[in-house]
C-alpha positions as CSV (number, residue, x, y, z in Angstrom):
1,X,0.0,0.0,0.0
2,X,2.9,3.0,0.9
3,X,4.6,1.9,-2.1
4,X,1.7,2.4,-4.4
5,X,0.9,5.5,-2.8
6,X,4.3,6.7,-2.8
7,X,4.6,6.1,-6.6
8,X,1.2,7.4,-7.1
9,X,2.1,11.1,-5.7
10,X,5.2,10.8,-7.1
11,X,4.0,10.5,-10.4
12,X,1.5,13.1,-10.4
13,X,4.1,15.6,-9.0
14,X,6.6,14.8,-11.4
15,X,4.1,14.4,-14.4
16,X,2.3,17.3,-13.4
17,X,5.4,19.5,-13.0
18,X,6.6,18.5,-16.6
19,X,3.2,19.3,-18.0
20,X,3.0,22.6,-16.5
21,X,7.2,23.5,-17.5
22,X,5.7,22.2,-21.4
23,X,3.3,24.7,-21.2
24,X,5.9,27.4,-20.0
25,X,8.1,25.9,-22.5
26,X,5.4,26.2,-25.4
27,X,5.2,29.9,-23.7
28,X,8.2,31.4,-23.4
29,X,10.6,29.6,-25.9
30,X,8.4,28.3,-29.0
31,X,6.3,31.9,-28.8
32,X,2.9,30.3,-28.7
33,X,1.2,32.8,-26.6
34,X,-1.8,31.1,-23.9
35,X,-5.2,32.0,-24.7
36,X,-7.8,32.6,-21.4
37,X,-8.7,29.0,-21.4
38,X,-5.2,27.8,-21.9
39,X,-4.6,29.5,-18.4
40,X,-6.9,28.3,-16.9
41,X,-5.8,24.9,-17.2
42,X,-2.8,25.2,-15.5
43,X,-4.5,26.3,-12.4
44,X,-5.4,22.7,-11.2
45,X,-1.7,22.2,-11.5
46,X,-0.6,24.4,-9.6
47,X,-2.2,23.3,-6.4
48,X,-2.1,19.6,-7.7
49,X,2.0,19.0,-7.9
50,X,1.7,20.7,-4.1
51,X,-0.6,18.5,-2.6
52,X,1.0,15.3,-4.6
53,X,4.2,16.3,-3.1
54,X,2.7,16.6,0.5
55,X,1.3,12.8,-0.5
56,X,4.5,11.7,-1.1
57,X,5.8,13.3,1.7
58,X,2.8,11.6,4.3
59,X,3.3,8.4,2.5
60,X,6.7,8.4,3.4
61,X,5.8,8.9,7.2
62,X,3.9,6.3,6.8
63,X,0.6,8.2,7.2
64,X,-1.7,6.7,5.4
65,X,-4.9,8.1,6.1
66,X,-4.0,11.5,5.3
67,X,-1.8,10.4,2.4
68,X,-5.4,9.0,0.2
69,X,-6.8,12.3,1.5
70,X,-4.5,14.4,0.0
71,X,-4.3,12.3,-3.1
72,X,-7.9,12.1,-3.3
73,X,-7.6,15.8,-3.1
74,X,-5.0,15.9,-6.5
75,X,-7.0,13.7,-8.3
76,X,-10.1,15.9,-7.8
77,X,-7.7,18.8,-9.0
78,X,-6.7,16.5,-12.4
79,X,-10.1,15.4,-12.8
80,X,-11.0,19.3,-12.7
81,X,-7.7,19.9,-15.5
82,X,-9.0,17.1,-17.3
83,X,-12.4,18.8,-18.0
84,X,-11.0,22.1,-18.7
85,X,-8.9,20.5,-21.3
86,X,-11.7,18.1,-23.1
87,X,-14.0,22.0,-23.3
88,X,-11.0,24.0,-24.6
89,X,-10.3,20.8,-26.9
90,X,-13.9,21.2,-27.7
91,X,-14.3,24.4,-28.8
92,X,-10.9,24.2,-31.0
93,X,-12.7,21.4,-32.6
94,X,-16.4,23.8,-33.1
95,X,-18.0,20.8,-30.9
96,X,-19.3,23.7,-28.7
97,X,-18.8,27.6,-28.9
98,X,-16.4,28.9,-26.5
99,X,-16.1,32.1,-24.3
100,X,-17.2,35.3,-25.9
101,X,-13.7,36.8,-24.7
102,X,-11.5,34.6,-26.8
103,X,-13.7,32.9,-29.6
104,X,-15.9,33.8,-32.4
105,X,-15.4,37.4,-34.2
106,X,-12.7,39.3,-32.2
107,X,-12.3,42.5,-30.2
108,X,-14.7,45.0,-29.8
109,X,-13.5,48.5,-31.6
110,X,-14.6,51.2,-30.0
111,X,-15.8,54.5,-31.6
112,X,-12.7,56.5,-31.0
113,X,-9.6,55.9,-33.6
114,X,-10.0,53.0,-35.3
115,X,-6.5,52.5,-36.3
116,X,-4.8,53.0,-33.1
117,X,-7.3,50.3,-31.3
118,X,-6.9,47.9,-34.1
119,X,-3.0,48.2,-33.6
120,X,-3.5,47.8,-30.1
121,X,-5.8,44.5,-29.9
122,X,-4.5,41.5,-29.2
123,X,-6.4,38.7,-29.0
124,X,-5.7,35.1,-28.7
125,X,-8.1,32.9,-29.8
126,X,-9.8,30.0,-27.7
127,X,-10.9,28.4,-31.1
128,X,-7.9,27.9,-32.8
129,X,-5.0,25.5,-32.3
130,X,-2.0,27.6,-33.3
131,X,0.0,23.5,-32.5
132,X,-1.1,20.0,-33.3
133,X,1.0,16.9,-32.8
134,X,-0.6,13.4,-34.6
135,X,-3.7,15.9,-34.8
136,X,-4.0,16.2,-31.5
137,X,-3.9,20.3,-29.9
138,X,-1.8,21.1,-26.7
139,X,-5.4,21.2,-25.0
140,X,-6.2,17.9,-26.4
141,X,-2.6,16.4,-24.6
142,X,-3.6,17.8,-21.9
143,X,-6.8,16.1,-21.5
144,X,-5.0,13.1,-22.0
145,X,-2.4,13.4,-19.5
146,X,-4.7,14.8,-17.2
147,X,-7.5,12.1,-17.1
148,X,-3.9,9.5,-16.8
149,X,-3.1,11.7,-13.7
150,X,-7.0,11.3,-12.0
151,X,-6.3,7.7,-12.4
152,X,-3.0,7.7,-11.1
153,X,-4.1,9.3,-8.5
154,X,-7.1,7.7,-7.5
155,X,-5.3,4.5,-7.9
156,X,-3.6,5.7,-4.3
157,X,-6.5,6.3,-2.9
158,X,-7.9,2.7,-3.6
159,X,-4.7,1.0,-2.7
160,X,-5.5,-1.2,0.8
């Protein structure tokens, strides 16, 4: 049982982490800028590698009562990454219309200088994959690795 828990958090911390550096990686060094819902995604991973390190952590004390809490805990937070990612997925695929904000027409102009707001909006859209690997968008990996991590997860919960 404390080894399957211990490899459970261990996995979803470490997983987790390297989903959320992709991301940053996808950010910062490839240029591909996060729309809203993008964002939001990365939320449930950034409490979920906390509490799967404070898993590990209990399961190595040999608490394991608190342990499946806090894992149960992490896979609620994947489970909740996992559905952000199958909506964004979604809406990239016109399954469903996303957010007004980021989907659909564009910016709203205002009356004043055209130009100059048009030169100024910037707008990344929720309905377009600017990245596809095998056909599959970064939102539709995430929903991938995120329903793996629930399981994973969820998996130390179970274990007796």
């Amino acid at each position: 049982m404390r080894f399957v828990q211990m490899s459970s958090a261990l996995t979803v911390a470490v997983v987790g982490a390297a989903t959320l550096g992709g991301a940053w990686y996808f950010q910062l060094v490839v240029g591909l800028a996060p729309c809203p819902l993008c964002l939001e995604q990365r939320v449930p991973y950034y409490a979920g590698v906390p509490f799967a390190l404070l898993a590990l952590l209990c399961a190595a004390v040999g608490n394991a009562k608190l342990t499946r809490v806090l894992l149960a805990v992490t896979g609620a937070l994947m489970a909740t990454a996992a559905a952000l990612a199958v909506y964004h997925a979604g809406v990239e695929w016109g399954f469903w219309t996303g957010p007004t904000a980021c989907s659909g027409s564009g910016p709203a102009l205002s009356s004043g200088n055209l130009l100059q707001s048009l030169q100024q909006a910037r707008v990344v859209r929720c309905d377009e994959a600017p990245w596809r690997l095998i056909g599959i968008s970064l939102a539709g990996w995430n929903a991938l690795i995120a329903t793996a991590l629930t399981f994973v997860a969820f998996r130390g919960v179970a274990a007796r």
